[in-house]
N, C-alpha and C positions, 0 to 999 in steps of 0.2 A: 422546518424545511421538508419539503416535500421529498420521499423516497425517489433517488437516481438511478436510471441502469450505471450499473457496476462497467466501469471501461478498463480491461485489461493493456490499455497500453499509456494511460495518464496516470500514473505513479503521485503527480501531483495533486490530482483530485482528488484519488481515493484517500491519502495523507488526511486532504484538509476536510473529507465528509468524516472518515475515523475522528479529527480532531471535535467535530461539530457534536459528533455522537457524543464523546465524551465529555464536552462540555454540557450536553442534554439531560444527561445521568447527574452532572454534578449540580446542576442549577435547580433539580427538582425537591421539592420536599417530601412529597408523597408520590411515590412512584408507582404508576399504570401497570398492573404486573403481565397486562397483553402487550401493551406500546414498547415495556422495557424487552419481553424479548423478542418483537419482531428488530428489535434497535441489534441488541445482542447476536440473532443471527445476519444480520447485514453487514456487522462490525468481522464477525465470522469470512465471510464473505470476501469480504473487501481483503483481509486480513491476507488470506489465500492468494488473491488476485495478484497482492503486492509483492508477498513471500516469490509467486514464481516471476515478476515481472523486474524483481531485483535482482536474480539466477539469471534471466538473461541480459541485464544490462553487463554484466558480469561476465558473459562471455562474449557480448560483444568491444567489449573492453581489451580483453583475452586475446581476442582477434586480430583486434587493430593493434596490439603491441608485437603480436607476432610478423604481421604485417608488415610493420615497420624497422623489426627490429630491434626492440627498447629492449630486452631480456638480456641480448647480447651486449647492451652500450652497460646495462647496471651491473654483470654478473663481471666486467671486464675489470 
């Protein structure tokens, strides 16, 4: 598969190119020591993307519980 721009806001995509990557590395016998780490830094990459794109689903979570109230209905 052809290298994707990295989309910081599809959590789902980046998932499933990390998952592709790593199926790459596993299905190879002899590995491309160029190919593996441009794979390596993308996986980097995506890694980061997802780390901050989980922080803020996280507060958008946050959010809408304050929002509505939920902290108060649990904590009662």
């Amino acid at each position: 598969m052809a290298k994707e721009k990295i989309n910081s806001k599809n959590l789902n995509n980046n998932l499933k190119r990390l998952s592709e990557i790593s199926e790459w590395f596993d299905n190879q016998d002899e590995i491309d020591v160029e190919e593996g780490l441009n794979k390596v830094k993308e996986a980097v990459k995506l890694i980061k993307v997802s780390q901050e794109r989980l922080k803020g689903i996280k507060n958008e979570f946050e959010e809408i519980k304050k929002e509505i109230g939920v902290e108060d209905i649990l904590e009662s």
